[in-house]
C-alpha positions as semicolon CSV with decimal commas, in nm:
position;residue;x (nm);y (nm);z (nm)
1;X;0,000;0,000;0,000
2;X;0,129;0,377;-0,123
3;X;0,072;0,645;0,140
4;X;0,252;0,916;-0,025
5;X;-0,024;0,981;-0,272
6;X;-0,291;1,058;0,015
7;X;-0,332;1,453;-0,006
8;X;-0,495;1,669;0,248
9;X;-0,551;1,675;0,655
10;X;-0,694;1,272;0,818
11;X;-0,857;1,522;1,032
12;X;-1,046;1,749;0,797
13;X;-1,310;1,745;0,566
14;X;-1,177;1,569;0,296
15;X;-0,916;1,390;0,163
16;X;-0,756;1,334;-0,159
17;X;-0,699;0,983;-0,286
18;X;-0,477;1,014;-0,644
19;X;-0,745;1,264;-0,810
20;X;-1,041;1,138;-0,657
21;X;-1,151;1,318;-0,350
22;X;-1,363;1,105;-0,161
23;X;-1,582;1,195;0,198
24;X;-1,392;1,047;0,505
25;X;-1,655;0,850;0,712
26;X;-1,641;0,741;1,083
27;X;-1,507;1,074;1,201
28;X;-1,729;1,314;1,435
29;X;-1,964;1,533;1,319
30;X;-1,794;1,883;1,532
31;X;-1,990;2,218;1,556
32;X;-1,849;2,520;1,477
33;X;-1,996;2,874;1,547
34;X;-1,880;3,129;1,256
35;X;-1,902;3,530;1,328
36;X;-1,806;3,584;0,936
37;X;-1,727;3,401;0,647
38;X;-1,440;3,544;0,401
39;X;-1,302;3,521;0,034
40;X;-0,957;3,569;0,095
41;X;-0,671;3,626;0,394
42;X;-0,693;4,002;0,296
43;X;-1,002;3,995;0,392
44;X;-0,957;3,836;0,700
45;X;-0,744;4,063;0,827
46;X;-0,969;4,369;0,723
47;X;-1,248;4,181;0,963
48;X;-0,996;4,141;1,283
49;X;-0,900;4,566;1,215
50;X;-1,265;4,643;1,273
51;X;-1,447;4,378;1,494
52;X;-1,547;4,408;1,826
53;X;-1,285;4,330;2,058
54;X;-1,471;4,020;2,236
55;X;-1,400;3,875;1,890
56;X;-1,023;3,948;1,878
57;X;-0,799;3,602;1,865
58;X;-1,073;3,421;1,714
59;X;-0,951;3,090;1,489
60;X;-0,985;3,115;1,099
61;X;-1,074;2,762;0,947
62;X;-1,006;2,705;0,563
63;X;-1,341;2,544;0,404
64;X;-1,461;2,484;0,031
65;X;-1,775;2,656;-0,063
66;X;-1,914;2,624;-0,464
67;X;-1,577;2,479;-0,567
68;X;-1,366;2,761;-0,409
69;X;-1,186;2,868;-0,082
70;X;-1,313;3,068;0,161
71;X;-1,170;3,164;0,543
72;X;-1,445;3,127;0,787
73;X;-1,382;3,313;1,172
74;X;-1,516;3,078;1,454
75;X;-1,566;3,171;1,806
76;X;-1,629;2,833;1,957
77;X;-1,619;2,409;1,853
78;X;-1,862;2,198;2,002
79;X;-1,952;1,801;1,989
80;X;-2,318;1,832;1,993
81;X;-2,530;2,064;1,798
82;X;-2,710;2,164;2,128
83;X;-2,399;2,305;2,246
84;X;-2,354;2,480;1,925
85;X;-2,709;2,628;1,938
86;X;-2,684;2,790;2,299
87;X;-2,315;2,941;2,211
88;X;-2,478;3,077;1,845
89;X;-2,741;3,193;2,064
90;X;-2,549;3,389;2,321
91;X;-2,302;3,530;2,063
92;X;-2,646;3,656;1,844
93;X;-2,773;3,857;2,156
94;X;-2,428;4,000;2,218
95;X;-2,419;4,126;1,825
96;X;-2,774;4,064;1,664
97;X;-2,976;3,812;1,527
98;X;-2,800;3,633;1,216
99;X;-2,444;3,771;1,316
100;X;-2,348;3,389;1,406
101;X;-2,387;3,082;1,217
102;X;-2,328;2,696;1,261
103;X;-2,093;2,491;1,046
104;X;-2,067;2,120;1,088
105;X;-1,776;1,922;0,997
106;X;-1,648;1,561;0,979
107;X;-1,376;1,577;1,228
108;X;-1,188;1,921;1,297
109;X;-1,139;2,170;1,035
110;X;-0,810;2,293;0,872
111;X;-0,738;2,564;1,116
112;X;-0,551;2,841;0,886
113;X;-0,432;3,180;1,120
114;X;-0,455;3,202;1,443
115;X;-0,452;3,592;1,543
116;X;-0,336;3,783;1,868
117;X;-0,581;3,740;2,163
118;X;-0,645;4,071;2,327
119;X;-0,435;4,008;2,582
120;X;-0,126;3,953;2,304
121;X;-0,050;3,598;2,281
122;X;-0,140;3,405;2,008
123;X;-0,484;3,213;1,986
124;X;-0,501;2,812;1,979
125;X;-0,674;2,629;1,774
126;X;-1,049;2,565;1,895
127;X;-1,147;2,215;2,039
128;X;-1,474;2,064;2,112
129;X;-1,625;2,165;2,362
């Protein structure tokens, strides 16, 4: 068996077998709450220069959306989509109804940047809560 043609993360979305990409099964499904969903890293960093501060050193996940890339900002990662629903729920009051989102994924997502928290040190990765 050749493992050097496997392309991608185990632990994401998908993986690529030679050019096939095919759906990896048996991993969790893991919640993610998203404040804003971007086209590029340009515009990722134009979001952190003018968000609210509560939303500084939030995580930005790579995902594929109609065949392209996009950066999506997540404030928490939870195991059960109850979880997810309160936290969406609490961040919506803070900053108004639709502001937050949930995003599921099969295992954890490709974390991508990882900005200064507002206490300057760098942000970790999120993990299920």
């Amino acid at each position: 068996v050749r493992i050097d043609n496997v392309v991608g993360y185990v632990n994401s979305k998908y993986v690529k077998l030679s050019s096939t990409p095919v759906k990896i099964s048996g991993l969790p499904t893991v919640y993610y709450v998203v404040v804003s969903t971007c086209n590029s890293m340009a515009e990722v960093k134009q979001f952190f220069y003018s968000c609210p501060d509560a939303l500084d050193g939030s995580p930005v996940y790579k995902d594929i959306e109609g065949g392209k890339e996009v950066y999506k900002i997540c404030t928490s990662c939870h195991a059960t989509l109850s979880g997810a629903k309160e936290a969406c729920n609490f961040t919506n009051k803070l900053f108004g109804d639709g502001f937050a989102k949930i995003w599921s994924t099969q295992g954890l997502a490709d974390c991508v940047y990882l900005p200064m928290t507002p206490a300057e040190e760098m942000a970790i990765p999120l993990t299920p809560q």
